[in-house]
N, C-alpha and C positions, 0 to 999 in steps of 0.2 A: 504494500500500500504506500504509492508515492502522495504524501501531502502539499499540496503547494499553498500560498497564501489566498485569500477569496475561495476555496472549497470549504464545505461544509460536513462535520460529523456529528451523528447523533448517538445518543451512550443509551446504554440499555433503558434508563430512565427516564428517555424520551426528550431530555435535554440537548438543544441543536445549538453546537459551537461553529463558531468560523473561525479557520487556520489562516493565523496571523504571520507565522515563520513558515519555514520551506525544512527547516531541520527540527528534530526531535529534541527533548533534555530530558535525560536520565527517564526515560523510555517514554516521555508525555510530550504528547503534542502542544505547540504553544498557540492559546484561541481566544475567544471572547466570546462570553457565551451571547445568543440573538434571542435563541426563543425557548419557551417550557412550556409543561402540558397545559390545557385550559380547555376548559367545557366545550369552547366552540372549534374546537383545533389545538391551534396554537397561540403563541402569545408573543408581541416581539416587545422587549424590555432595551430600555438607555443604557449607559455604560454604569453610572450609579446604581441605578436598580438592577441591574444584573452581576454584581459584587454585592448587594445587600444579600442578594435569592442566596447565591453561593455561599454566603458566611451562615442564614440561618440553615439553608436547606441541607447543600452539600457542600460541606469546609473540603471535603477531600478531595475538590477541583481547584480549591487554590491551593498555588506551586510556588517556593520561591526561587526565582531565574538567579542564578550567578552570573549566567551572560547577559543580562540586562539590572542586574542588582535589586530585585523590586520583585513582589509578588505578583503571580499573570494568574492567568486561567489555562491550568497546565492540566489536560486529560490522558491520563494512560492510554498510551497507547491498544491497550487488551482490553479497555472497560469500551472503545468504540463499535457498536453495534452496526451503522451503517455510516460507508462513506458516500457523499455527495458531488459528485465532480460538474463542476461547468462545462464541462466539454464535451461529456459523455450527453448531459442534460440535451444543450442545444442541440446535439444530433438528433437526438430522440424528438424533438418538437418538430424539428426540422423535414422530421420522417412520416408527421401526420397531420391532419388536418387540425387548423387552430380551434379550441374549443370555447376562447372567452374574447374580448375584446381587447387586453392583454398578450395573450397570444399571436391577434392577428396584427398589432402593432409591432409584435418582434418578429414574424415573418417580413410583414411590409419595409422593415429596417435590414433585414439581412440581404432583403430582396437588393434592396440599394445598394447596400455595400458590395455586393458580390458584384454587381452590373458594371462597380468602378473597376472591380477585378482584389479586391479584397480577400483573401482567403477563407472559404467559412470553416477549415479544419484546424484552423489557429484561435477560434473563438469561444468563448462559454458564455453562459450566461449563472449568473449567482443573484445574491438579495430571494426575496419571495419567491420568485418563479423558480428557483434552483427547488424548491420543496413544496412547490404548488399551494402557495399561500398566497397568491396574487388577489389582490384587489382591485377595485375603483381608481383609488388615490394610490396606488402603489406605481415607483419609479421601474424602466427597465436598467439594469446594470451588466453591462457585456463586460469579459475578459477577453481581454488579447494577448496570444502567447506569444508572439512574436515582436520584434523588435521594427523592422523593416512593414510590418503589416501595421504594427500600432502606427505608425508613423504614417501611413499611406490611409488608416481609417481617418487619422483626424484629418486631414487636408480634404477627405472628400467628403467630409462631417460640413467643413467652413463651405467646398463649392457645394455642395447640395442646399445648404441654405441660401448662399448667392442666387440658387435656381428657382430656389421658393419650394423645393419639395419639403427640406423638413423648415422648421422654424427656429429661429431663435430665441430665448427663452425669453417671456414677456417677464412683466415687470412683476406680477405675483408670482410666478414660477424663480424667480428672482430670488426673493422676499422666503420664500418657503428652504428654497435650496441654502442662503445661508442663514435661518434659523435651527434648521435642521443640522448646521455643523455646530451653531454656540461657539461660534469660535469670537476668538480677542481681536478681530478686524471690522471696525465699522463698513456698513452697510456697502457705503464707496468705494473704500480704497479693499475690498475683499472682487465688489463686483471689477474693479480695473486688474486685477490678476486672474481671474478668471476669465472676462471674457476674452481674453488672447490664445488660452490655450488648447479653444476648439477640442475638445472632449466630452459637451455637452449639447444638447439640442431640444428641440422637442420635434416629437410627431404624433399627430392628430391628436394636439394638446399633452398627450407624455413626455414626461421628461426621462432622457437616457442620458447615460455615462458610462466612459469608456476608462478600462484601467489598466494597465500592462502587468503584465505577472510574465517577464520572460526569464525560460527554464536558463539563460546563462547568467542571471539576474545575481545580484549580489547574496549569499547566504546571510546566517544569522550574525548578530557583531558577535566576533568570540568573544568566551569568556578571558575574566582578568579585570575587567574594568569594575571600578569602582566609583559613583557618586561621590561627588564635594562639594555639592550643592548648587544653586543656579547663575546663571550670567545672563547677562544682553551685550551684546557684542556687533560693529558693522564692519564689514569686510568685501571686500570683492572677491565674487564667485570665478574660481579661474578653470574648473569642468562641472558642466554640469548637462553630459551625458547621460548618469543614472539618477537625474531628475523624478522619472516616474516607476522608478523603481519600487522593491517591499523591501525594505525602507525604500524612500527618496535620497538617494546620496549626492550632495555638494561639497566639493573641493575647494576652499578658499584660502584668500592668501592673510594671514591672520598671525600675530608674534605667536603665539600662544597657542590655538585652536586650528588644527588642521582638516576638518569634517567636519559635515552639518549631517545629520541624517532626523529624518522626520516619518513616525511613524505614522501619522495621522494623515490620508487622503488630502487634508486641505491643503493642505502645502507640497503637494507632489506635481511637478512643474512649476514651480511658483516662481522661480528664476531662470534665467539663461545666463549661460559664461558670458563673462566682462561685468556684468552688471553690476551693481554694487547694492548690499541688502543688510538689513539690520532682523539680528534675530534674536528669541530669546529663551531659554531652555534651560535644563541641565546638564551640568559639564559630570564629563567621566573621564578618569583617569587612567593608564593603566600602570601597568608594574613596572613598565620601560620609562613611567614621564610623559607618553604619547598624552594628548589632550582632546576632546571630541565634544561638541553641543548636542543633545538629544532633546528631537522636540516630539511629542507626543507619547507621553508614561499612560493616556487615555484617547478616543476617540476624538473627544472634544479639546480636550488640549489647554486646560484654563490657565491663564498667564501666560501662555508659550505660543511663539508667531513666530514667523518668516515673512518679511516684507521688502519689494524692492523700494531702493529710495531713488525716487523717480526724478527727484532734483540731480539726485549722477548719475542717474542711467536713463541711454535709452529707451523706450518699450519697445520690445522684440516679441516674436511667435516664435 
């Protein structure tokens, strides 16, 4: 069972985590749990209320990470009942006729992307549909395993709305997208780094987003590192190739700080090399001296950003 980051495993208790690492710790997958049993199905829980369930429910899903220094939601390996893959998932949808409205909006989207010559055996889909929990108001979420394909879906993400076929997210779709992160970036300057990075859209009023998960993608940070507690720091980004990585990794040029890495989606393409950015996070140390900013110990990420400073940088795509 290869896990990668954006699949989904369920434990015998019906509890459905999402794999946040690509590696195992001491035989337990690293995840966050999404949903638990409930009358009507299922149930999807915040990042707070899903560390409250684990601590009264099941404490023996929390783990504490040496490679990340910080307790996660660590599932043994052997207590996972069923694994959920995106990629198997979207085949399978892809193989039948759509059965909800949901559905036929993730056809009509593959439909497109394939037309530009997109790959669809590089793609998954994850979020609700990966476990048939889709709704009304539920967002579509694609994976792309590929490097050269994520890169070739956004570009035909930005001309397909130049076309009119999908749309550009209006101003409630806006509004919902970053309330739903709770992140530390006002309303503004969250929307001027997002709208660059073409990875989102809507169609026939859904909103989708695209995320890369590729298999030569960074592993987990090894272990050795240690917390020393927080910094804000601004520096010029001097690679930032694994931008949209699991993590997002930036290279900057910094006395002190040599890596940004950001666990959290919000901030995964949030810069381009040369740019210059102010971030703010926890630093970790490791045994050598090495020095490293970590932003996202949660989804939501409170006090912790990555922001380009627009006054010295350019804006790029």
């Amino acid at each position: 069972m290869k896990l990668r980051p954006r699949d989904f495993i369920e434990t015998r208790e019906g509890l459905v985590f999402a794999v946040v690492s690509p590696l195992t710790e001491d035989g337990r997958a690293i995840t966050c749990l999404r949903y638990v049993p409930h009358r009507d199905g299922r149930r999807k829980l915040g990042t707070l209320e899903a560390e409250a369930y684990l601590r009264r429910h099941h404490p023996q899903y929390l783990h504490y990470s040496r490679s990340l220094d910080s307790y996660v939601h660590g599932v043994p390996v052997a207590a996972v009942a069923t694994h959920l893959c995106p990629r198997r998932r979207i085949q399978s949808l892809l193989q039948q006729q759509p059965h909800d409205p949901m559905e036929r909006r993730l056809h009509s989207l593959l439909s497109l992307l394939a037309d530009a010559g997109v790959p669809m055996a590089q793609l998954g889909v994850t979020g609700s549909l990966l476990i048939g929990q889709q709704h009304a108001r539920s967002d579509l979420d694609l994976v792309v395993y590929d490097r050269s394909a994520f890169a070739l879906a956004r570009k035909t993400v930005r001309d397909l709305i130049g076309r009119g076929l999908l749309q550009d997210l209006d101003e409630a779709a806006w509004r919902d997208a970053h309330g739903r992160r709770n992140c530390d970036l006002e309303l503004e300057e969250f929307l001027r780094h997002e709208r660059r990075k073409g990875n989102k859209a809507l169609i026939d009023t859904c909103k989708f987003d695209l995320a890369l998960v590729a298999d030569d993608g960074l592993s987990a940070p090894e272990p050795g590192w240690l917390k020393t507690g927080s910094a804000t720091l601004q520096a010029q980004v001097t690679d930032a190739s694994l931008a949209y990585d699991q993590p997002a990794c930036y290279s900057i040029d910094h006395p002190s700080v040599s890596k940004i890495y950001s666990f959290t989606h919000t901030y995964a393409g949030q810069a381009a090399s040369g740019e210059w950015i102010e971030a703010s996070g926890s630093v970790e140390v490791s045994s050598a001296g090495c020095r490293r900013l970590i932003i996202g110990s949660s989804r939501e990420a409170p006090g912790q950003y990555l922001r380009v400073l627009w006054d010295r940088s350019p804006g790029r795509f």
